[in-house]
N, C-alpha and C positions, 0 to 999 in steps of 0.2 A: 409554579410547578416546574418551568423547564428550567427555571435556574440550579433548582432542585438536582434534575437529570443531569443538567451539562456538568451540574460541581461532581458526584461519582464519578463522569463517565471518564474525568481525569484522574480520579484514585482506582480505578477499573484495574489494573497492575499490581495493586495491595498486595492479591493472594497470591505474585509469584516474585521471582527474582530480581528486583528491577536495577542493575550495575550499568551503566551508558556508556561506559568505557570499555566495558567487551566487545569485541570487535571480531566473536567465531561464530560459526553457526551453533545454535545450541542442539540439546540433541532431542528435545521434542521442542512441543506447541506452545507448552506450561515451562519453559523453563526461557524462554526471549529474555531479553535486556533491551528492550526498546528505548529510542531518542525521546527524549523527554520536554516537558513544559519550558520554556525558559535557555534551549541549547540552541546552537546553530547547528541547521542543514548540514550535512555531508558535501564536497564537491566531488563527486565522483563521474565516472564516466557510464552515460548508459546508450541507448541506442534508440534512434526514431523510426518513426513507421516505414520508413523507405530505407531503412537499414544502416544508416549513416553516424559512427558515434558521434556524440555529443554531451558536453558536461553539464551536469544537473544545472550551475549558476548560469549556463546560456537559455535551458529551459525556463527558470524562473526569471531573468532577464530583468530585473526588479522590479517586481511586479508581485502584488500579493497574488500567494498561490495556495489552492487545496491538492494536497497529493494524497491521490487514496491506493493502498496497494493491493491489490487482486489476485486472485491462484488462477487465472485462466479464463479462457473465452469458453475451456471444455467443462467448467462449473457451473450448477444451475446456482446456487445461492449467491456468486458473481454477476451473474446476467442479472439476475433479479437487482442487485445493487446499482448495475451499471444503468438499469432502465432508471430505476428512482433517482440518480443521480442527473440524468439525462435533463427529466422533466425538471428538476430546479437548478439548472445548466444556466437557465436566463437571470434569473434570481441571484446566482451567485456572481454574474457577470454583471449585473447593477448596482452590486456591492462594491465593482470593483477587483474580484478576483477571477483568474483561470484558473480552471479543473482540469487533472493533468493525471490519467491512470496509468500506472507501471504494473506490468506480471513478466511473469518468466515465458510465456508465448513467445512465440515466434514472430519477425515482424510481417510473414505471410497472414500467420494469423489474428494477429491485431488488426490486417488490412481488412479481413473477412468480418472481424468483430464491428469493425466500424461501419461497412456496410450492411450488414445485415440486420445489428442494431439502430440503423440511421443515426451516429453517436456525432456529435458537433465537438466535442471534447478533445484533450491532446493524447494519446497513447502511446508508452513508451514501452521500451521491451529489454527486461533484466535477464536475458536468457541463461545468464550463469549464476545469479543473484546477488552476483558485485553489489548490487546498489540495497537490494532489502540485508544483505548481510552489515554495511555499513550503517545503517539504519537499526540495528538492532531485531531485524522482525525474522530473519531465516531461520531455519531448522530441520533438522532429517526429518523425514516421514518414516514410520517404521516400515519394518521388514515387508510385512503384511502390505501394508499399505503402498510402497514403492510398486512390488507388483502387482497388487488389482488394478493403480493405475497406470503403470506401463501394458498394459495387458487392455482393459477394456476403455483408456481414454487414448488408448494410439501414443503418449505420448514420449515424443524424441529429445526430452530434455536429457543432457547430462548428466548422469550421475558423479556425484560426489561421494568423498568418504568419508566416514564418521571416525569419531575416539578410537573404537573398537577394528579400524579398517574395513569397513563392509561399505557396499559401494550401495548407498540412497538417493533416492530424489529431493531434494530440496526446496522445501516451499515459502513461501512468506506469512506470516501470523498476516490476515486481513488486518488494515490500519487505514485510518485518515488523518491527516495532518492539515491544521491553519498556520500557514506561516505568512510572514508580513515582508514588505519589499527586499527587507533587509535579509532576508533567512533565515532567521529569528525564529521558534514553534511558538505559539501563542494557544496553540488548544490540540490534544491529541485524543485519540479512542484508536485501541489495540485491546482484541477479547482473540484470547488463544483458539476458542469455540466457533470454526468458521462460519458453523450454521447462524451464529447472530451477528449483528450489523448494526452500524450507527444509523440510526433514524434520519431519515431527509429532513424533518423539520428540527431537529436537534442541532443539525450540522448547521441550517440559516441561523439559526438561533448564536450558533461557536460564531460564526462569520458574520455576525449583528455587532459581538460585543467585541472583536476585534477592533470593526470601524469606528466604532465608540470609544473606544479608550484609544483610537490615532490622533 
């Protein structure tokens, strides 16, 4: 049954756009081009918890890696992911790999996330979305949407502008990624629908058959 799951959860993209090679924000959630099964990593430049850039290839340092990306420390359906990641943190480090979260936070607030969560994990911060845009996963938040969340999540992100010039927040399509020492993705899950999430036991399950076919 979980072969089952894991095989979808890589066709999960069917129902929208999926070009690897765009490299814009798209202008919703359902329209991504996310990096795909079988591409290398991006080397892009993002930024660690103490604020200091840093390029992706020094993060994964060749070392197999899960990159999962996240809307924020101010999202409950993030928390909730970052706690079930947390708990199989040990799991995935017996495999062999580091967990390694990027969002557009701040890296004040990644520091707050980590403690508050007690999170042992690596947390990076795409505060302009350089690095989910390069990845395929960025996109405007609508009108609507930009200001409830500037407005009742506090948040001081950037606005960017869309096709149309109107100035949006920019979020990332939630995604995890298996990649292998080399940069390689060896298993992805991107759902435009941030309310759902890759299963912790799914994910051990992507990062079993990784180590298995090394």
């Amino acid at each position: 049954m979980h072969k089952v799951y894991l095989f979808l959860s890589l066709f999960i993209l069917a129902s929208f756009n999926v070009t690897a090679a765009d490299k814009t924000i798209a202008e919703s959630a359902g329209s991504v081009t996310p990096l795909l099964v079988g591409q290398q990593v991006p080397d892009v430049k993002t930024t660690d918890i103490n604020g200091k850039d840093i390029l992706l290839s020094a993060v994964i340092n060749n070392k197999p890696t899960i990159l999962f990306f996240y809307r924020g420390g101010w999202c409950p359906f993030c928390n909730v992911q970052m706690g079930q990641l947390q708990a199989i943190e040990k799991d995935l480090t017996n495999l062999g790999f580091q967990l390694v979260g990027i969002s557009t936070d701040a890296t004040a607030d990644l520091q707050k996330s980590l403690k508050d969560k007690k999170l042992s994990y690596t947390l990076l911060s795409d505060y302009h979305s350089t690095l989910s845009k390069e990845f395929g996963l960025a996109f405007f938040a609508s009108q609507k949407v930009t200001e409830r969340y500037l407005a009742k999540m506090n948040l001081q992100n950037p606005l960017q502008k869309n096709a149309a010039g109107e100035k949006r927040l920019v979020l990332p399509a939630p995604a995890i990624y298996v990649i292998d020492s080399d940069g390689l993705v060896h298993f992805q899950y991107v759902n435009p629908n941030y309310k759902v999430r890759l299963a912790p036991e799914l994910l051990l399950h992507a990062a079993r058959l990784v180590v298995e076919k090394s």
